[in-house]
N, C-alpha and C positions, 0 to 999 in steps of 0.2 A: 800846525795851523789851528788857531784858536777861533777867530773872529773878535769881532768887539764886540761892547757891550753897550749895542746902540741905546739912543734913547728914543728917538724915533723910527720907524719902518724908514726912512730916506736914508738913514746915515749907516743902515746896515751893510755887513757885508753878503757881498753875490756872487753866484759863481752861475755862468752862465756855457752851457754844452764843452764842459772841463770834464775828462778824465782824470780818475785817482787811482793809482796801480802802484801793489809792493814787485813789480819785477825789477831784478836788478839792472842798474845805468852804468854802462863801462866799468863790468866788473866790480862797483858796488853797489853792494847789498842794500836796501831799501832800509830807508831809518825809521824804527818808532814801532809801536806795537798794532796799529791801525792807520789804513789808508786815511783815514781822516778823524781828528780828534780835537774834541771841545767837551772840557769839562767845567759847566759852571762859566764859563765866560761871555757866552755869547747871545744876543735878544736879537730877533727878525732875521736871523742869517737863512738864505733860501738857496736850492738847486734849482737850476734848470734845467733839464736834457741834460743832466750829466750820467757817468757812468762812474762805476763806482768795481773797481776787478781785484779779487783778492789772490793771492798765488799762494801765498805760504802765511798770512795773517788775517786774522778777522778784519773786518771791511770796516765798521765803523763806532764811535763810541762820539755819540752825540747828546749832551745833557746841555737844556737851558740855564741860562744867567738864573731865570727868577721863574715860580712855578705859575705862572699865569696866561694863559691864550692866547693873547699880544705877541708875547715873547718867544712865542712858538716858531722852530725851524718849519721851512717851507719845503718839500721837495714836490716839483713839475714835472713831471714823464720823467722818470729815473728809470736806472737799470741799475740791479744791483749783480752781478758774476760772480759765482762761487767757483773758482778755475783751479783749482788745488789737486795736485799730483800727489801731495801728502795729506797727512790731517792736520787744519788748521793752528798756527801755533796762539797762545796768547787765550784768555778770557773768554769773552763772548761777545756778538755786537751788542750795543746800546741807544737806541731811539728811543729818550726819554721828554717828550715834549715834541709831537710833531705833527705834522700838517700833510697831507698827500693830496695833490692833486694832479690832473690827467692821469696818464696809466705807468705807474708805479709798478716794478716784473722782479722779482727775485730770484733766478735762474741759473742753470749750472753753463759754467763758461765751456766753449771747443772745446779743449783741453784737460776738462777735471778726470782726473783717473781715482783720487783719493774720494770715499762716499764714507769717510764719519761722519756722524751727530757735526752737527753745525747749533748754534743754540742762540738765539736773539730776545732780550728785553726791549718791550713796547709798553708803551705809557711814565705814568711817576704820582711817584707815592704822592707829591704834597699838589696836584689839580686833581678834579675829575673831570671826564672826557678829554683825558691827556694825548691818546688815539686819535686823530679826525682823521676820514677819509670824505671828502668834500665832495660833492654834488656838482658836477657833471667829472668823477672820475672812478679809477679802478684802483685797487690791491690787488694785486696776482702774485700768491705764495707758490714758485715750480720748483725751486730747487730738490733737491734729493738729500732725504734723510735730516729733515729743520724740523726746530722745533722754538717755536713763539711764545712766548709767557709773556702776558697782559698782566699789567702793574694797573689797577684802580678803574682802568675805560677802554674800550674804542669806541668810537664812534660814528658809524656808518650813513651819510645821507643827512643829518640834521638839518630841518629848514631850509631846500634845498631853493635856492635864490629865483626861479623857473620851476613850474609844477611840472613838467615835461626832463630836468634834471636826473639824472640818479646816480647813485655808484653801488658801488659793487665789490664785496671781499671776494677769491678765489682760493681754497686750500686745496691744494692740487696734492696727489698721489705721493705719499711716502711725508707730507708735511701734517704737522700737528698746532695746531692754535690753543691754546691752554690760558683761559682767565682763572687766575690764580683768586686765590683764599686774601678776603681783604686784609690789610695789616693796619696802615693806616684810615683812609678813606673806602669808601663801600665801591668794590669792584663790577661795574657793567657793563654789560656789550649791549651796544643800540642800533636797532637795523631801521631805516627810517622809512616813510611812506613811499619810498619810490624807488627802494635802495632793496636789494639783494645779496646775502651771505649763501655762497654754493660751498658745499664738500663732495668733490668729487672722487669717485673711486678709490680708496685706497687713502684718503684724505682724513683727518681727527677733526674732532670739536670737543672740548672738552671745558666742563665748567665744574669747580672746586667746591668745598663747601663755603656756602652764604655767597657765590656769585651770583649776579643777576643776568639775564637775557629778556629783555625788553625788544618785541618782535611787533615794528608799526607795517614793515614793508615784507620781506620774505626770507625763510631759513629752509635752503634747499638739499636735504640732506640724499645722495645720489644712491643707486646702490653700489653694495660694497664700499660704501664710506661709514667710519666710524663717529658716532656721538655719544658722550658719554654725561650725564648728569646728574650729578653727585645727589644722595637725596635731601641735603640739607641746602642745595641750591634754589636759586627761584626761575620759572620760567612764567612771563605775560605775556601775552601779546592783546595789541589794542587795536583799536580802528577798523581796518583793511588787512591789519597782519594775520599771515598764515605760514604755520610750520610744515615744510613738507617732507615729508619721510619713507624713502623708497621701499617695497615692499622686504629686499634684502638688505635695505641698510643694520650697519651691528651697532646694537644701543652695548658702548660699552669705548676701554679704551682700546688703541691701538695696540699689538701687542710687543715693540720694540719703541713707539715713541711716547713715552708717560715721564 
């Protein structure tokens, strides 16, 4: 499944409270290396309330038609399920050009017995603020044993439509958030004036060298969560932003997810 490559937001494609699942149908095996795959083909393609279950391959490998903000995939209250009884086969996911709004969850399905490294690219080298998590919504990273590389942005809250708006990243316990070393464009995480980044317990944040963290709204680092910041990084914050940092939080990386 590709999608088109609208020209317009009307003529996109949509997938509306669809499940995407590799279990196998009447003894066969699920085809393809991802529950769902678009490389380069598709502008405005959106979820909504769908779910997203992996068993035995990574869940998804989602790149835009064209690097521009328009063309941005949309996902609405997703759920993504890590359910794997083994370790994942295949690459890694890919959401490169995307949009999150409502509450977005990345969680370990009933079922998962297998806990390797799971590994997800977010952003893309040719926009910046390739990331959005939109304003009135959440990111909730739960699954067990993930690990996130930011490619050039996220984007947390920007100009949220309603002053009373906000969103919200979550890095839950055993997940690691990592904005990577720029390659092309200058890599930044933006937390907005009404917007909130938590690392909870057992949680990473991690910023490479020459990444930025730009802090309008709040960076809540818990204790026993990991933050590590490279010293050729940058960290600002402006306005109303404040970084907060639990008495026991560890300035440093996690010690299995780097």
């Amino acid at each position: 499944m590709h999608g088109c490559k609208a020209t317009t937001a009307a003529e996109a494609t949509r997938f509306v409270g669809c499940t995407f699942e590799d279990r196998p149908y009447h003894g066969q095996a699920a085809y393809g290396s991802f529950t769902m795959h678009s490389d380069a083909h598709a502008r405005h393609m959106s979820f909504t309330n769908c779910r997203f279950v992996g068993t035995r391959n990574y869940l998804i490998w989602a790149i835009v038609a064209q690097p521009d903000t328009a063309s941005f995939f949309h996902f609405r209250g997703s759920t993504f399920l890590y359910d794997y009884a083994q370790a994942a086969q295949g690459s890694y996911n890919n959401l490169q050009g995307t949009v999150f709004t409502g509450t977005t969850v990345f969680r370990d399905g009933p079922h998962r017995t297998s806990l390797g490294r799971t590994n997800t690219t977010l952003g893309n080298g040719g926009a910046p603020q390739s990331t959005v998590v939109r304003a009135p919504g959440s990111l909730q990273l739960l699954a067990s044993n993930c690990v996130y590389g930011v490619i050039t942005g996220l984007d947390i809250g920007r100009r949220p439509a309603h002053s009373r708006d906000s969103a919200s990243v979550v890095i839950g316990a055993n997940n690691a958030l990592v904005m990577n070393e720029p390659i092309w464009q200058p890599s930044e995480l933006y937390i907005g004036p009404t917007s909130r980044l938590i690392v909870k317990k057992g949680g990473s944040l991690v910023l490479q060298r020459h990444a930025k963290l730009l802090v309008e709204g709040q960076l809540i680092v818990e204790n026993g969560a990991y933050f590590f910041l490279d010293p050729q990084a940058e960290l600002v914050t402006a306005g109303r932003g404040k970084v907060r940092l639990g008495p026991q939080a560890i300035k440093g990386k996690h010690p299995t997810l780097n």
